[in-house]
C-alpha positions as CSV (number, residue, x, y, z in Angstrom):
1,X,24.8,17.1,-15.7
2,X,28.0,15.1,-14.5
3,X,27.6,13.5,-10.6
4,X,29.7,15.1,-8.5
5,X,32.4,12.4,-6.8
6,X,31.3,11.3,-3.2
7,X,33.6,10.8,-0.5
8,X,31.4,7.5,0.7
9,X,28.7,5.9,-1.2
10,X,27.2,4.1,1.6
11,X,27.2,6.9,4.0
12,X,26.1,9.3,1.1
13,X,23.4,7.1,0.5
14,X,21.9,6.3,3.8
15,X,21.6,10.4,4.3
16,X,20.1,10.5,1.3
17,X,17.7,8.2,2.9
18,X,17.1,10.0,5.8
19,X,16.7,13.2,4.2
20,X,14.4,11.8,1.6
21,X,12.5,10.5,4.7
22,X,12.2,14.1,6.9
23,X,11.4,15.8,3.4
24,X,8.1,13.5,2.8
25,X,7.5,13.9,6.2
26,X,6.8,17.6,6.2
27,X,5.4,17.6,3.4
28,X,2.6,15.3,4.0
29,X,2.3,17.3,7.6
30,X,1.8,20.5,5.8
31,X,-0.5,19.9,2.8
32,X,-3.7,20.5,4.4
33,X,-5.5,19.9,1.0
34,X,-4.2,16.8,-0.2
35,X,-6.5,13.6,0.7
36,X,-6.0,11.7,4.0
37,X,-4.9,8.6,1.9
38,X,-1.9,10.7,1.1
39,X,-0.6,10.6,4.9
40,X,2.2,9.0,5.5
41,X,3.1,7.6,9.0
42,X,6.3,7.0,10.8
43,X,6.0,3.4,10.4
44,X,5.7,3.4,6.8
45,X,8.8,5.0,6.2
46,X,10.6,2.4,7.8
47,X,8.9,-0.6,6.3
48,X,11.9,-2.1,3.2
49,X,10.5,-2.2,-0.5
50,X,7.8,-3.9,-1.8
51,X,8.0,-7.5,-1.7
52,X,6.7,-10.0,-4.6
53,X,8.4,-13.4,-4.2
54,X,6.1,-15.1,-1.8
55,X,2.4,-14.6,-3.2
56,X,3.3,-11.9,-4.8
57,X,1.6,-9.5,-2.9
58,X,2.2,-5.5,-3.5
59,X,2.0,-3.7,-0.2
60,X,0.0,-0.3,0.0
61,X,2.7,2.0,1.4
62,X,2.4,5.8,0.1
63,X,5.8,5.7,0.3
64,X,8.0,3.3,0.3
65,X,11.7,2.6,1.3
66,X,14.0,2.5,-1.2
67,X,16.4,-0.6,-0.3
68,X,18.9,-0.5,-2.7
69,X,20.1,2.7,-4.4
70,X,20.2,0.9,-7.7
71,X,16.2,0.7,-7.8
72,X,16.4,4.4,-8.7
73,X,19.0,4.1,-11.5
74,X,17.8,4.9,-14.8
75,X,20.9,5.1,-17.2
76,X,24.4,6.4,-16.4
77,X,25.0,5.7,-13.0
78,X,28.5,5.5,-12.1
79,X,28.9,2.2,-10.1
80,X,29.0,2.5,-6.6
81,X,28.0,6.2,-7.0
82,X,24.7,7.9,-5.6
83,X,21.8,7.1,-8.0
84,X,21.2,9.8,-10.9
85,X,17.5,9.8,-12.6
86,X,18.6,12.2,-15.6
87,X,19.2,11.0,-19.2
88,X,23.1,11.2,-20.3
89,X,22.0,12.3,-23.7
90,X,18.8,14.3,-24.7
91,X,18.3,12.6,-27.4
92,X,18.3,9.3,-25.6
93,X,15.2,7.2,-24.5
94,X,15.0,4.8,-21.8
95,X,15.4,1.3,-23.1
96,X,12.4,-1.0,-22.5
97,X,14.1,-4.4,-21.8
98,X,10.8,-6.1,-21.7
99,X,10.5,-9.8,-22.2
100,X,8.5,-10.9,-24.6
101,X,5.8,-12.3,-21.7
102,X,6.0,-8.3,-20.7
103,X,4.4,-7.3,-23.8
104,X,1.2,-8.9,-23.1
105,X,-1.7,-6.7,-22.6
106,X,-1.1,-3.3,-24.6
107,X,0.0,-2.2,-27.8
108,X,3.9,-2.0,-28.3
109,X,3.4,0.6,-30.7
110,X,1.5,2.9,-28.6
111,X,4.7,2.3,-26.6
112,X,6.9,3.0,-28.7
113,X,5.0,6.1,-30.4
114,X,4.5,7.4,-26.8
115,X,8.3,7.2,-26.0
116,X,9.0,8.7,-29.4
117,X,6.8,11.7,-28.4
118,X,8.4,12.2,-24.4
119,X,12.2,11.9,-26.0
120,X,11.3,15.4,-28.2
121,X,11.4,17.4,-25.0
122,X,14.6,18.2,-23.7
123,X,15.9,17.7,-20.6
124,X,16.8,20.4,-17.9
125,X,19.6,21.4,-16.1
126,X,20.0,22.4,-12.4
127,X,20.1,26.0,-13.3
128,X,16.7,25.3,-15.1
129,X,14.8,23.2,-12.6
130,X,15.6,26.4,-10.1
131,X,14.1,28.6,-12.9
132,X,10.9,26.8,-13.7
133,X,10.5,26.1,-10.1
134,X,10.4,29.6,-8.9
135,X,8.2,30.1,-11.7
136,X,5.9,27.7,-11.0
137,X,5.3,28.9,-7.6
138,X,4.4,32.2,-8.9
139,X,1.5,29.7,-10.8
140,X,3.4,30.2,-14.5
141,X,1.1,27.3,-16.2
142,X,3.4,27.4,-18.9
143,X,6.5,26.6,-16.7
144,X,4.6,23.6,-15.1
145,X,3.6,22.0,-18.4
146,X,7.2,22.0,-19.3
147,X,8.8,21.0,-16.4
148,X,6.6,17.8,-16.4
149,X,7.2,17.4,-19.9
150,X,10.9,17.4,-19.4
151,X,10.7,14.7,-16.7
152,X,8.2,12.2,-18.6
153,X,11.3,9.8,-19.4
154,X,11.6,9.6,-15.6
155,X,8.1,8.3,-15.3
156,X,8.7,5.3,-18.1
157,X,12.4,4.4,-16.5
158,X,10.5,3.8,-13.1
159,X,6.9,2.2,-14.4
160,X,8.7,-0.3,-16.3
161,X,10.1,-2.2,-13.4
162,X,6.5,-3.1,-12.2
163,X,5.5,-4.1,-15.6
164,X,3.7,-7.6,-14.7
165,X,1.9,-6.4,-11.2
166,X,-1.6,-6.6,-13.0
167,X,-1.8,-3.1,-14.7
168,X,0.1,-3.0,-18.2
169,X,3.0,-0.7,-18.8
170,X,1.1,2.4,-20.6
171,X,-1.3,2.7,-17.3
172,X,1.5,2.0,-15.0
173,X,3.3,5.1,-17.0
174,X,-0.3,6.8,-16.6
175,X,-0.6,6.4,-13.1
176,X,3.2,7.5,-12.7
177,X,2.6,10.7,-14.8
178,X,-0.4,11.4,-12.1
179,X,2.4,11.2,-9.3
180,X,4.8,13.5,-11.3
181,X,2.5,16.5,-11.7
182,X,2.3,15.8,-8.3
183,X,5.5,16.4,-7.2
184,X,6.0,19.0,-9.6
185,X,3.3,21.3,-8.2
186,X,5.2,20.1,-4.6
187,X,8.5,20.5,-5.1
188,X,10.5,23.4,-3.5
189,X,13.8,23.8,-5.0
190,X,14.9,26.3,-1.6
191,X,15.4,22.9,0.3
192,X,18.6,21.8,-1.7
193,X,17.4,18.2,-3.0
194,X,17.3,17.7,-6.8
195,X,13.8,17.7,-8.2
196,X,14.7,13.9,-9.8
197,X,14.8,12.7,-6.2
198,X,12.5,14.0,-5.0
199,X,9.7,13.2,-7.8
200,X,10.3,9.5,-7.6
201,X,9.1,8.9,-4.7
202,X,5.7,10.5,-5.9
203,X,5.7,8.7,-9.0
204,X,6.0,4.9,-7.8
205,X,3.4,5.8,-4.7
206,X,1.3,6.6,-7.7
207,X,2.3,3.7,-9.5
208,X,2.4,1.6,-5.9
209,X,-1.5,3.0,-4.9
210,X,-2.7,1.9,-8.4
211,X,-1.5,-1.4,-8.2
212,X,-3.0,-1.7,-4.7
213,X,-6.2,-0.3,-5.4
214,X,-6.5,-1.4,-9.5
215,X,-4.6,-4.5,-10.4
216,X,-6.9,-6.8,-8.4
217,X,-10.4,-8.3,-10.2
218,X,-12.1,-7.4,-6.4
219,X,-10.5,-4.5,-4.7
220,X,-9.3,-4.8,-0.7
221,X,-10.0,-2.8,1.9
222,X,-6.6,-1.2,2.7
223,X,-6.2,-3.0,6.5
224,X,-6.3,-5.8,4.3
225,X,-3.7,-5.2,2.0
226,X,-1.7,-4.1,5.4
227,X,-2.3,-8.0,6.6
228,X,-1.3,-9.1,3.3
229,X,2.0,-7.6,3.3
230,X,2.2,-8.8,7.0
231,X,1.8,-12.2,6.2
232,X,3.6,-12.4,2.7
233,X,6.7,-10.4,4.7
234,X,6.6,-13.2,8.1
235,X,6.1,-15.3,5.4
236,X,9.0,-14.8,3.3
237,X,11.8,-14.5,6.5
238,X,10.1,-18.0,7.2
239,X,11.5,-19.1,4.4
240,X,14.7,-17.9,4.0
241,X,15.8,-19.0,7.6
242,X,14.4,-22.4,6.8
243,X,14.7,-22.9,3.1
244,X,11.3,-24.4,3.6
245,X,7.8,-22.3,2.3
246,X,6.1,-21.5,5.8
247,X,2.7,-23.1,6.6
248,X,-0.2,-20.5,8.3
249,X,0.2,-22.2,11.4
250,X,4.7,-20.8,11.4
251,X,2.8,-17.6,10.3
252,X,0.5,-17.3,12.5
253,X,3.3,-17.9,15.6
254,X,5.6,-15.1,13.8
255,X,2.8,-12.6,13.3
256,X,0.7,-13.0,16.4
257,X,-2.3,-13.5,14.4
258,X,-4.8,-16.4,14.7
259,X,-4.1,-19.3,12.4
260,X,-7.9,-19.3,10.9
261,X,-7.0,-15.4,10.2
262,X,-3.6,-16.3,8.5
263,X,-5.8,-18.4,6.6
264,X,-8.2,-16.2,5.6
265,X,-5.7,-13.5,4.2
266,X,-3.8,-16.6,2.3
267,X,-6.9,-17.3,0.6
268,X,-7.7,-13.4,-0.4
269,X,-3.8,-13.4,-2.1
270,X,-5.1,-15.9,-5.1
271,X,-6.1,-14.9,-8.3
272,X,-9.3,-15.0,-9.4
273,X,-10.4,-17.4,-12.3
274,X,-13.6,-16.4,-14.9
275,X,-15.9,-19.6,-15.4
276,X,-15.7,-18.5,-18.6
277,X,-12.3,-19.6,-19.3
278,X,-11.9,-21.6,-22.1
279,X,-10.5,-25.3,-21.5
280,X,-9.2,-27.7,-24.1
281,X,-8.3,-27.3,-27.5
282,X,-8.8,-24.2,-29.8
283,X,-12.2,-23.6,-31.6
284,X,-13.7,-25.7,-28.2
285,X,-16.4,-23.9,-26.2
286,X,-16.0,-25.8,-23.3
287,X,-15.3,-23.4,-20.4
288,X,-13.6,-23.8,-16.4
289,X,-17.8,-23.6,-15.4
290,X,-18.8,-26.4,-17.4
291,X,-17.1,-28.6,-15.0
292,X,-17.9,-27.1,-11.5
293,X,-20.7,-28.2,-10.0
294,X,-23.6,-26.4,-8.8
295,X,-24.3,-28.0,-5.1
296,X,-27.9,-25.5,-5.1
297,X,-28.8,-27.1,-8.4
298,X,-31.9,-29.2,-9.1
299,X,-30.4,-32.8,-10.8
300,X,-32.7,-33.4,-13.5
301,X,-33.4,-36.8,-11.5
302,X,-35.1,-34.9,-8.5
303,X,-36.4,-32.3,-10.7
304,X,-38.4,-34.7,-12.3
305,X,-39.3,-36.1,-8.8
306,X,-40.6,-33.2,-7.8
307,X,-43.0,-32.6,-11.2
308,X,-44.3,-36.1,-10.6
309,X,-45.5,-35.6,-7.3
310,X,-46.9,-32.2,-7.2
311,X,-49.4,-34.0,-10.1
312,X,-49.9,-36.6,-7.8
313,X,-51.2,-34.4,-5.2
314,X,-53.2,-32.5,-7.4
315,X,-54.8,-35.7,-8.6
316,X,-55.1,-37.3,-4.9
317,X,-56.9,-33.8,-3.8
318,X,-59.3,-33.5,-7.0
319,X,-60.5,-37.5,-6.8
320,X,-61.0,-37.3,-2.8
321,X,-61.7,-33.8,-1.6
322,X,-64.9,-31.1,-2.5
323,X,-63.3,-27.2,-4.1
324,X,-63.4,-25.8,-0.9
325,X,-61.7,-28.3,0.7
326,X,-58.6,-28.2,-1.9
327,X,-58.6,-24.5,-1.7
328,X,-58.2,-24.6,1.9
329,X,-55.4,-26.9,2.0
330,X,-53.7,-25.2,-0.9
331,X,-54.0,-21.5,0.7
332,X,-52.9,-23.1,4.6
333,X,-49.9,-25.0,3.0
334,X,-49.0,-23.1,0.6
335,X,-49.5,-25.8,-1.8
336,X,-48.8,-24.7,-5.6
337,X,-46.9,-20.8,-4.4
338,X,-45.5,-22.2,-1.7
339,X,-47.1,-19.1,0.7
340,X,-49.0,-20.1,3.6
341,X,-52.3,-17.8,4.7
342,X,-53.6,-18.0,8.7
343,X,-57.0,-19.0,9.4
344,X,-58.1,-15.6,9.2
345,X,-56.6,-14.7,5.6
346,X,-58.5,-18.2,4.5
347,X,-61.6,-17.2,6.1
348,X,-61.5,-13.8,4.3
349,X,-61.1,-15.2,0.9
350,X,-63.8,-18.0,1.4
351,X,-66.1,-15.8,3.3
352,X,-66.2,-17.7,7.0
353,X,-65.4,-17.7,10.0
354,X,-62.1,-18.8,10.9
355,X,-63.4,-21.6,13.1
356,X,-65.1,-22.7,9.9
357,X,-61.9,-22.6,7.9
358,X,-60.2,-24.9,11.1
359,X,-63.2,-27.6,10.6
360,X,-63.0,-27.9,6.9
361,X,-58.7,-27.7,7.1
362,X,-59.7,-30.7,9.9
363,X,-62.3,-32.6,7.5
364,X,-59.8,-32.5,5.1
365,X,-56.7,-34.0,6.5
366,X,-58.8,-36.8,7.8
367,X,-59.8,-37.7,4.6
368,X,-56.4,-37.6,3.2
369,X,-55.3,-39.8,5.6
370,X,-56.9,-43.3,4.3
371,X,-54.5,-45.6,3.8
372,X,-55.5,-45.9,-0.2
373,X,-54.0,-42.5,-0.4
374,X,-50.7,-43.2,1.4
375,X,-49.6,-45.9,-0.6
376,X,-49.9,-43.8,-3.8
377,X,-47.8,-41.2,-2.2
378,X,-45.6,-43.1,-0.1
379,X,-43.2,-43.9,-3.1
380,X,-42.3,-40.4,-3.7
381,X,-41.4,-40.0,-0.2
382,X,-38.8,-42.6,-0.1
């Protein structure tokens, strides 16, 4: 369908906005089935678009502001006319435009066979969207399943703008097709707004909630992601009024938050790294944990240390001290399993008292210290 001229793009537009805004609102107020994640507050609606230059973070918003009306344009959009999301021609698929560092991480002919399948269902006109809408309501399954299949072209025009967020294109366009029956089983035609509109904005919070929740290797809480988007957004004025990159301490005076805090989110922003990575040439199995040190490990130096010694004291005990003597030492320190027994435990096993157990433990050490002894331990010790 051809866009109807507008007197005023800007002011068009920014009702658009506000409308979009008020719509969301009562929808999200009166869905007493949907999940709590699905709420959206006041302050959401205001926050701008997601931001990916500094860090690039994606903020957790279940919906978020358009900022430019050009984010919704999909093919055919007169310029400096209000966004259109339908296809000019039915036979028409949205054009990719990926670069070829895009293409890394699915199959471009699963793409391409997918987007062969979606263009086969046609598109639907005003009159029609009223139609299936009404029937839909009525719970026509039928009507549904069409309505969704008619709009699937949608759902690739918006996924492939956050192809390179983590998830690849064909579960971004999964995720978005999650959002879209969404606001197909939603959307009520009576309130004037055209059912393009109104489904985007329920297809890229799908799309926006998977990234969130999906694209990282360990998934943050969502308060964290908020701070995230916090920071990266303080962070990012920072440097536009500066031309410098901000430092946790300009942060942490724009934000309010502590500096060790500012930090600490930083820090949760990078990317993970396997130790299994593979460094060097091809065909060489040296990986990224071959060369980090393990500052718990046992050097084989001091392992060997350790080997010598516990001999020594097992020879030292043998030559000097009678069996019960050795196993009393060895059950009160532990020596050999490294678990200590009371007085009382010892006594049990040896069958005395525990005063007994105290005189032979005392008989013992006294032995042990002669300085013969000493000097063959002593050198261990050092």
């Amino acid at each position: 369908a051809e866009a109807e001229p507008l007197p005023d793009h800007d002011t068009v537009v920014s009702n658009e906005r506000v409308e979009h805004q008020a719509l969301l609102r009562d929808d999200f107020a009166t869905d007493e089935h949907d999940d709590e994640q699905d709420e959206v507050r006041d302050d959401e609606l205001e926050e701008q678009e997601l931001e990916d230059d500094l860090y690039q973070n994606v903020k957790t918003m279940d919906a978020a502001e358009l900022d430019e009306p050009s984010d919704l344009i999909i093919s055919g959009v007169p310029e400096g006319g209000l966004p259109r999301f339908e296809l000019d021609d039915e036979d028409e698929m949205p054009e990719l435009d990926l670069r070829p560092s895009d293409l890394e991480g699915f199959n471009t002919d699963a793409v391409q066979l997918y987007l062969k399948e979606i263009s086969r269902a046609p598109l639907l006109s005003t009159e029609q969207e009223l139609e299936l809408a009404n029937r839909i309501a009525s719970g026509d399954i039928d009507s549904t399943q069409r309505f969704v299949l008619a709009n699937l072209r949608l759902v690739v025009s918006i996924a492939k703008k956050y192809v390179g967020r983590g998830l690849s294109l064909l579960d971004l366009i999964q995720e978005g097709n999650m959002g879209l029956m969404r606001a197909v089983n939603k959307f009520d035609p009576t309130r004037g707004y055209k059912f393009s509109t109104y489904a985007t904005w329920w297809i890229r919070q799908a799309i926006l909630r998977a990234i969130s929740e999906q694209a990282r290797t360990i998934r943050l809480p969502a308060h964290i992601s908020e701070s995230i988007s916090r920071v990266s957004k303080a962070g990012q004025e920072i440097l536009q009024r500066t031309g410098k990159p901000a430092t946790p301490e300009d942060i942490a005076t724009a934000t309010g938050l502590e500096v060790q805090r500012v930090r600490d989110i930083l820090k949760s922003t990078q990317t993970p790294i396997s130790l299994e990575t593979a460094i060097g040439d091809e065909g060489d199995e040296t990986t990224l944990g071959d060369f980090i040190r393990d500052e718990q490990a046992v050097s084989p130096e001091e392992a060997a240390g350790r080997s010598m010694l516990r001999q020594e004291i097992r020879d030292t005990l043998s030559e000097v001290l009678t069996p019960r003597e050795q196993m009393v030492l060895q059950l009160r320190f532990g020596l050999g399993n490294g678990h200590q027994y009371p007085l009382e435990k010892v006594g049990e096993q040896l069958g005395v008292t525990r005063e007994r157990v105290r005189q032979i433990e005392t008989e013992a050490l006294r032995k042990l210290r002669s300085p013969a002894l000493a000097s063959r331990l002593r050198e261990y010790l050092q």
